[in-house]
BALOBA-1460 file (C-alpha; in Angstrom, 3 decimals):
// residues 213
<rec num="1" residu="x" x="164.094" y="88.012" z="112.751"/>
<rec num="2" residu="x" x="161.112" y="89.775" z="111.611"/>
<rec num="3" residu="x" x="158.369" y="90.782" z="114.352"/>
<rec num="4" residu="x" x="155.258" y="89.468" z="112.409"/>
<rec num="5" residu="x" x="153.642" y="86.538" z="113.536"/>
<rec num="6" residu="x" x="153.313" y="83.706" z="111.423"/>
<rec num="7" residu="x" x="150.052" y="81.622" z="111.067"/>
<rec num="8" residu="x" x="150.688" y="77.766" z="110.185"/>
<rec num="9" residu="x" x="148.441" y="76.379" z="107.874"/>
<rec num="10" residu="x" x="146.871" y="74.004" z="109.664"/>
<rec num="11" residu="x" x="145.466" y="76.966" z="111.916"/>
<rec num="12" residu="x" x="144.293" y="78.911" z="109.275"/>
<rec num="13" residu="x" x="141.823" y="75.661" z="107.997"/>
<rec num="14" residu="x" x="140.928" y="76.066" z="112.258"/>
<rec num="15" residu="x" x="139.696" y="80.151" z="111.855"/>
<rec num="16" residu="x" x="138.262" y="79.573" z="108.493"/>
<rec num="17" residu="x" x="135.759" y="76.760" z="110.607"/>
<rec num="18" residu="x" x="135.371" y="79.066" z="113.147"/>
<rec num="19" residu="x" x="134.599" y="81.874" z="111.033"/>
<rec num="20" residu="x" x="131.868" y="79.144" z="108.874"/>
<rec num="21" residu="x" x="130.358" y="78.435" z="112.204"/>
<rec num="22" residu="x" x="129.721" y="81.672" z="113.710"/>
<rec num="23" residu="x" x="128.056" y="82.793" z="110.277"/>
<rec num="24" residu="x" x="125.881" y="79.626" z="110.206"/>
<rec num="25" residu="x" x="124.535" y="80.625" z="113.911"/>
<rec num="26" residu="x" x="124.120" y="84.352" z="112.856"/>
<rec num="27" residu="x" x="122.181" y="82.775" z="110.127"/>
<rec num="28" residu="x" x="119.825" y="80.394" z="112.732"/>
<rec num="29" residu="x" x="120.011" y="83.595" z="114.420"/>
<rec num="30" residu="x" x="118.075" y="85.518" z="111.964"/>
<rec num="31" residu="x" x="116.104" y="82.506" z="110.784"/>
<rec num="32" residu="x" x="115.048" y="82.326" z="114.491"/>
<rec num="33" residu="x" x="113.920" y="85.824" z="114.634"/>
<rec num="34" residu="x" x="111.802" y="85.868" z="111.386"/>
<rec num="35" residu="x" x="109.911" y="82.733" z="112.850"/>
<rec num="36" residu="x" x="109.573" y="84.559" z="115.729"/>
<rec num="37" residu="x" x="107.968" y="87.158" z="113.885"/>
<rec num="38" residu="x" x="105.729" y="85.586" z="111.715"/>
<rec num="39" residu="x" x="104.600" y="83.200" z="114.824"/>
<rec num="40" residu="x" x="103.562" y="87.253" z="116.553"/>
<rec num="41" residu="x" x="102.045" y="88.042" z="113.385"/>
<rec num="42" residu="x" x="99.777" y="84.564" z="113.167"/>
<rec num="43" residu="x" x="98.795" y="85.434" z="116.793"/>
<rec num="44" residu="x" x="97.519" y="88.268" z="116.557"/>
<rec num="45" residu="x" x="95.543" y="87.661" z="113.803"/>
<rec num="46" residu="x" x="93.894" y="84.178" z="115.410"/>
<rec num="47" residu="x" x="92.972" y="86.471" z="118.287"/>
<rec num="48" residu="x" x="91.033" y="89.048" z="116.816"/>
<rec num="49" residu="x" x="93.355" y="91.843" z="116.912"/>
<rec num="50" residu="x" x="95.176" y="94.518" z="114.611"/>
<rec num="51" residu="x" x="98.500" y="96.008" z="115.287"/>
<rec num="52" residu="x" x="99.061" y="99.958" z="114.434"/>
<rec num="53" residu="x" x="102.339" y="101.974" z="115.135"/>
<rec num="54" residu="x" x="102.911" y="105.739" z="116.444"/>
<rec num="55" residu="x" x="106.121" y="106.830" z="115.458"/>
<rec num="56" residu="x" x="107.457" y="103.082" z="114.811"/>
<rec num="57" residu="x" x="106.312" y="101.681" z="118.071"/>
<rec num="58" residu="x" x="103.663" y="98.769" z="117.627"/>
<rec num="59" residu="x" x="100.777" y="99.249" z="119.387"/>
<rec num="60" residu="x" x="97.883" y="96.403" z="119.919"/>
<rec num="61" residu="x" x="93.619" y="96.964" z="119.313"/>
<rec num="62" residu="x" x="91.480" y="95.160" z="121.333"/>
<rec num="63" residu="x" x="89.776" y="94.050" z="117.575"/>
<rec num="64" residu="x" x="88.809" y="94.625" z="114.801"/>
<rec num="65" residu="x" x="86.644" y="97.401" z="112.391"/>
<rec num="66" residu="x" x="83.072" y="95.975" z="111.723"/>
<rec num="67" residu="x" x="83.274" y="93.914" z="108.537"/>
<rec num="68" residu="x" x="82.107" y="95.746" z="105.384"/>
<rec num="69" residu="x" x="77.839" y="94.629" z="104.397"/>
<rec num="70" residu="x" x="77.057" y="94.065" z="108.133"/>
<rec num="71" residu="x" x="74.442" y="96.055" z="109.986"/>
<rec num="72" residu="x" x="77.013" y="98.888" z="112.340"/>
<rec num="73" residu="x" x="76.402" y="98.408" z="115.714"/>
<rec num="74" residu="x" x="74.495" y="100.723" z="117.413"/>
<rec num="75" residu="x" x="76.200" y="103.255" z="120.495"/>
<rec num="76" residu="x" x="74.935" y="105.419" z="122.881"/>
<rec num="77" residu="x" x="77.787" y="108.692" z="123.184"/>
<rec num="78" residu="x" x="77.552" y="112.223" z="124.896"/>
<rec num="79" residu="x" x="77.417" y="115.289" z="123.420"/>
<rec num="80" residu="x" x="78.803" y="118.367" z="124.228"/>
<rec num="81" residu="x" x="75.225" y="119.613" z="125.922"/>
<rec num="82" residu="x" x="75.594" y="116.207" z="128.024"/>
<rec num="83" residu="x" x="72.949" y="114.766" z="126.186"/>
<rec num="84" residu="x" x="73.040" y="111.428" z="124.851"/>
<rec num="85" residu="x" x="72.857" y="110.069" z="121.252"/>
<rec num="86" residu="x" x="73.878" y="106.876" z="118.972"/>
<rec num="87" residu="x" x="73.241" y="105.892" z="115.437"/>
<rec num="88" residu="x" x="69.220" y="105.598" z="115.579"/>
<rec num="89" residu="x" x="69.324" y="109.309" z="115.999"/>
<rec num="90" residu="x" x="70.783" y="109.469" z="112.362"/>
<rec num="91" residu="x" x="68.342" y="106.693" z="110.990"/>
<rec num="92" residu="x" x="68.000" y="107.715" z="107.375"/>
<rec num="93" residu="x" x="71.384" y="109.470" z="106.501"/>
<rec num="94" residu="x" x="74.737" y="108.484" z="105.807"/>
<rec num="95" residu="x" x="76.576" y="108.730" z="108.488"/>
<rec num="96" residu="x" x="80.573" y="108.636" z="108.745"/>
<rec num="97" residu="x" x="82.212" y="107.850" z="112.325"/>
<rec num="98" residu="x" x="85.079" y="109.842" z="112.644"/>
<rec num="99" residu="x" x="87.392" y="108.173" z="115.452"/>
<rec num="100" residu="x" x="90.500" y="109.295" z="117.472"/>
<rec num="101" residu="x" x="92.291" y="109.370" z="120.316"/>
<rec num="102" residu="x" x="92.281" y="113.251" z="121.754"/>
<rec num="103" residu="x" x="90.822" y="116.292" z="120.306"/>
<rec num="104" residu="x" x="94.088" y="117.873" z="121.838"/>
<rec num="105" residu="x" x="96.530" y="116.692" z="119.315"/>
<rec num="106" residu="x" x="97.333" y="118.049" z="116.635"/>
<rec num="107" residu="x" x="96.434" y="115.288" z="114.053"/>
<rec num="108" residu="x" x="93.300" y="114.317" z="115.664"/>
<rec num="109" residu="x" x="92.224" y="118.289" z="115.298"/>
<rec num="110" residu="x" x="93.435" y="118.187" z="111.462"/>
<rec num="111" residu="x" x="91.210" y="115.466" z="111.334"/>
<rec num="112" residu="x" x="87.851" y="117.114" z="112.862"/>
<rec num="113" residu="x" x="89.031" y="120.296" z="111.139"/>
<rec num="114" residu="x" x="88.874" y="118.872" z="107.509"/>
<rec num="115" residu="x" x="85.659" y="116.403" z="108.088"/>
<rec num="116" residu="x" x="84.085" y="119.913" z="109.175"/>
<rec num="117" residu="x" x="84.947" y="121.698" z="105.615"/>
<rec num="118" residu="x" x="83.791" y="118.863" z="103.896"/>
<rec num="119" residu="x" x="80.231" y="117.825" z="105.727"/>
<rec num="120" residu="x" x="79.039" y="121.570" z="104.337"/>
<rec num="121" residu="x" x="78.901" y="120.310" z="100.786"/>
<rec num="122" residu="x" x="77.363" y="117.208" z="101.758"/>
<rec num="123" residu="x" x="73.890" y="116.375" z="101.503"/>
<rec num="124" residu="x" x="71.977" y="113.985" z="103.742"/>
<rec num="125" residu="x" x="75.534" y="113.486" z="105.483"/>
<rec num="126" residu="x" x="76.523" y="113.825" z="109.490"/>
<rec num="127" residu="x" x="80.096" y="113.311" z="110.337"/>
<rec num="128" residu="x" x="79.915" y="112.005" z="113.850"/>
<rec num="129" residu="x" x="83.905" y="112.983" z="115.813"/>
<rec num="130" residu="x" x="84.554" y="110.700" z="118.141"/>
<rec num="131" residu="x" x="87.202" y="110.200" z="120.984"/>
<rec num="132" residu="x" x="87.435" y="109.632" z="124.666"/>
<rec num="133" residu="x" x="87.853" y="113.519" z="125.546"/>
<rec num="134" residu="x" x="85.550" y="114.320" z="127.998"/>
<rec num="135" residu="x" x="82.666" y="116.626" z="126.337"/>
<rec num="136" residu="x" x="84.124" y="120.118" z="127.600"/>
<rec num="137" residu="x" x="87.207" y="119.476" z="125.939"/>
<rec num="138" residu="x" x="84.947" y="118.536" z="122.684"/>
<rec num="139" residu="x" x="83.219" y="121.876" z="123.400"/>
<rec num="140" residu="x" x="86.286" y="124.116" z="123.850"/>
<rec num="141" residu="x" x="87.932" y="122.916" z="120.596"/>
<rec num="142" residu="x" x="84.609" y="123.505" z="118.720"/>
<rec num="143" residu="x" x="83.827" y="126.772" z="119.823"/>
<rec num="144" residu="x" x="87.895" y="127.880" z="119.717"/>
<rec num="145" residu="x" x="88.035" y="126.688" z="115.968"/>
<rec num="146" residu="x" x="84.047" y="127.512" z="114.741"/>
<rec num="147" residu="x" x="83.625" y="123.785" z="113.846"/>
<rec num="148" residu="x" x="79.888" y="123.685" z="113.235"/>
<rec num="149" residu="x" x="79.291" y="121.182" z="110.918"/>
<rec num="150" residu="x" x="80.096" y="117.741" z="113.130"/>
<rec num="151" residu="x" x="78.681" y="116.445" z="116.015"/>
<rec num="152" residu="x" x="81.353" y="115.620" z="118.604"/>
<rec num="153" residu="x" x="81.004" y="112.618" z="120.733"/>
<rec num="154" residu="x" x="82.396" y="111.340" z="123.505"/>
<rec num="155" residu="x" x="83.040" y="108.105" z="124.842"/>
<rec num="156" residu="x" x="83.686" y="108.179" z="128.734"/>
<rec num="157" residu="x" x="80.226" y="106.958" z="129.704"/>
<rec num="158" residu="x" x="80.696" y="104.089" z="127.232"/>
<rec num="159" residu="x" x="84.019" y="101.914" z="126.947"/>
<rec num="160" residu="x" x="81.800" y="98.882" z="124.904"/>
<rec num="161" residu="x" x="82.130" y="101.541" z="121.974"/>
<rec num="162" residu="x" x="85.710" y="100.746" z="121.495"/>
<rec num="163" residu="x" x="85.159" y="97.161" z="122.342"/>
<rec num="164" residu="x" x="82.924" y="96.660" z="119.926"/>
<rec num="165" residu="x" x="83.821" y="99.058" z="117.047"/>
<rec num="166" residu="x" x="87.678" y="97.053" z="117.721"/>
<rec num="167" residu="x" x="89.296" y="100.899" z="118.152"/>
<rec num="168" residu="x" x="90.151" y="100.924" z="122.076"/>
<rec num="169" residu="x" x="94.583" y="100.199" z="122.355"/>
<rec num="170" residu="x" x="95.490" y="97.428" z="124.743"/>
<rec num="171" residu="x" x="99.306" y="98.197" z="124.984"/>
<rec num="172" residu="x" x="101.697" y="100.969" z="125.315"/>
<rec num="173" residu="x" x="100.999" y="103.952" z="127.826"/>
<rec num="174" residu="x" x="98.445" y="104.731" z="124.823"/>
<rec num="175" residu="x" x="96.378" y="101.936" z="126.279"/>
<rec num="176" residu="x" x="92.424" y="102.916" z="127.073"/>
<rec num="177" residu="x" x="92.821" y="105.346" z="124.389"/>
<rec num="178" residu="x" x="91.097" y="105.194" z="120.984"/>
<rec num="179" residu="x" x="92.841" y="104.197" z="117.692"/>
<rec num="180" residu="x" x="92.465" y="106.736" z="114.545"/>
<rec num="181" residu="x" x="89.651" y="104.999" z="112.209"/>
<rec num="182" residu="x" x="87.340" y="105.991" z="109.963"/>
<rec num="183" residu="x" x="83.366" y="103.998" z="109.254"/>
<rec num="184" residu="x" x="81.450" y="105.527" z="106.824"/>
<rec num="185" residu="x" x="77.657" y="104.124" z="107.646"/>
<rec num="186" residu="x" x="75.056" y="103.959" z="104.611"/>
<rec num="187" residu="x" x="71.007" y="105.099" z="104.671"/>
<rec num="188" residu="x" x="70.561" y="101.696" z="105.435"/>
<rec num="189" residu="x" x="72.500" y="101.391" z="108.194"/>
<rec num="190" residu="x" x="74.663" y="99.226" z="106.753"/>
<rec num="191" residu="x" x="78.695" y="99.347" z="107.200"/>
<rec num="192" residu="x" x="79.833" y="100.281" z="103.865"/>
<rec num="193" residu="x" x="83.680" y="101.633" z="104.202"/>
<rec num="194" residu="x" x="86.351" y="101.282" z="106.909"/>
<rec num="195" residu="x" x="89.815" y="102.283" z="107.252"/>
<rec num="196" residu="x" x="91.912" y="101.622" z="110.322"/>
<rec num="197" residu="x" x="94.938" y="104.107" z="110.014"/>
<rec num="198" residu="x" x="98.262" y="102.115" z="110.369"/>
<rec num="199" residu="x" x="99.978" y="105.316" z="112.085"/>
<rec num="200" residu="x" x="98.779" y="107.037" z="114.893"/>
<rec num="201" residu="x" x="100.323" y="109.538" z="113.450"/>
<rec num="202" residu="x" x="98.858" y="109.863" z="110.072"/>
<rec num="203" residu="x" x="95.801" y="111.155" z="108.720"/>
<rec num="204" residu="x" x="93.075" y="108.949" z="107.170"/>
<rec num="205" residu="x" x="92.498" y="108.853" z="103.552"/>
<rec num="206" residu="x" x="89.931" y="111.500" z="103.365"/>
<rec num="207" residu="x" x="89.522" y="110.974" z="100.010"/>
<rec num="208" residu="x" x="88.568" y="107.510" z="100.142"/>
<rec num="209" residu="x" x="86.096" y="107.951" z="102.630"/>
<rec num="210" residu="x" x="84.172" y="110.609" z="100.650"/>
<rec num="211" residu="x" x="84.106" y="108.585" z="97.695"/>
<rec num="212" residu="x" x="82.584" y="105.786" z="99.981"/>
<rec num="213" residu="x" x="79.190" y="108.215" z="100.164"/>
């Protein structure tokens, strides 16, 4: 008598259900999770905020960029010397807002390094770089890498910046700190480019934001 086991037919129809009725629930499965996802997605956009990543993990703003045409809200940030300044002190020039979350890594000092090259050949221009670092730390980086040409600002006297510019994170350990963004500010006043970077990360699009002037 042979040793293989035999399956009857009617037991075969039996597995071939079974089979058809696990791959339907893997299905309502996956249709479940999709809803899921677009039901997070429609959330966060009815409350306001925008979703970024560092390294793949989503991380949560506490808003949004101002919208493009409006007036940019005014701020009141330290500078190195401990002084205080905010937009009105660049009334007449085009300002770009330069915004990240530490000085002391390394894509946030790409960042500050670059602007810096660039604001020499720029007329009537003042790249303002931004961050929560406390104003030594803005200081030590400056004079370490001869940045001259930016004005570094910091934020610890004022958490309403990222509040209202819609920059500060909500979740992760990265909470408190400042997402990367870019607003390039007009003559006028007026907000006329923004760029939220998607990966903490990344870079901004430097070129975009020159062209913006």
């Amino acid at each position: 008598m042979s040793s293989c086991s035999v399956i009857r037919p009617e037991r075969v129809g039996v597995v071939e259900r079974i089979g058809e009725r696990i791959s339907n629930q893997g299905e309502q499965v996956r249709d479940h999770e999709i809803e899921l996802d677009e039901k997070k997605i429609v959330k966060t956009k009815e409350t306001g905020m925008a979703i970024i990543t560092r390294r793949g993990d989503q991380i949560e703003t506490i808003g949004d960029l101002p919208e493009i045409g409006i007036k940019a809200p005014d701020f009141s940030l330290v500078k190195t010397d401990l002084s205080e300044c905010g937009l009105k002190d660049f009334a007449g020039k085009t300002v770009i807002l330069n915004i990240f979350p530490s000085i002391d890594t390394p894509t946030c000092a790409l960042s500050v390094r670059r602007f810096n090259k660039e604001a020499a050949d720029i007329k009537n221009t003042v790249v303002l770089c931004i961050s929560p670092d406390l104003p030594f730390a803005h200081l030590r980086f400056c004079e370490t890498e001869g940045i001259d040409n930016v004005v570094s600002l910091s934020t610890f006297r004022s958490a309403a910046f990222g509040e209202t510019y819609g920059v500060t994170l909500i979740t992760t350990g990265l909470r408190g700190l400042l997402a990367r963004a870019v607003v390039v500010v007009n003559e006028e006043g007026t907000v006329k480019y923004t760029e939220l970077v998607p990966e903490l990360s990344q870079e901004p699009d430097y070129g975009a934001a020159l062209e913006a002037i």
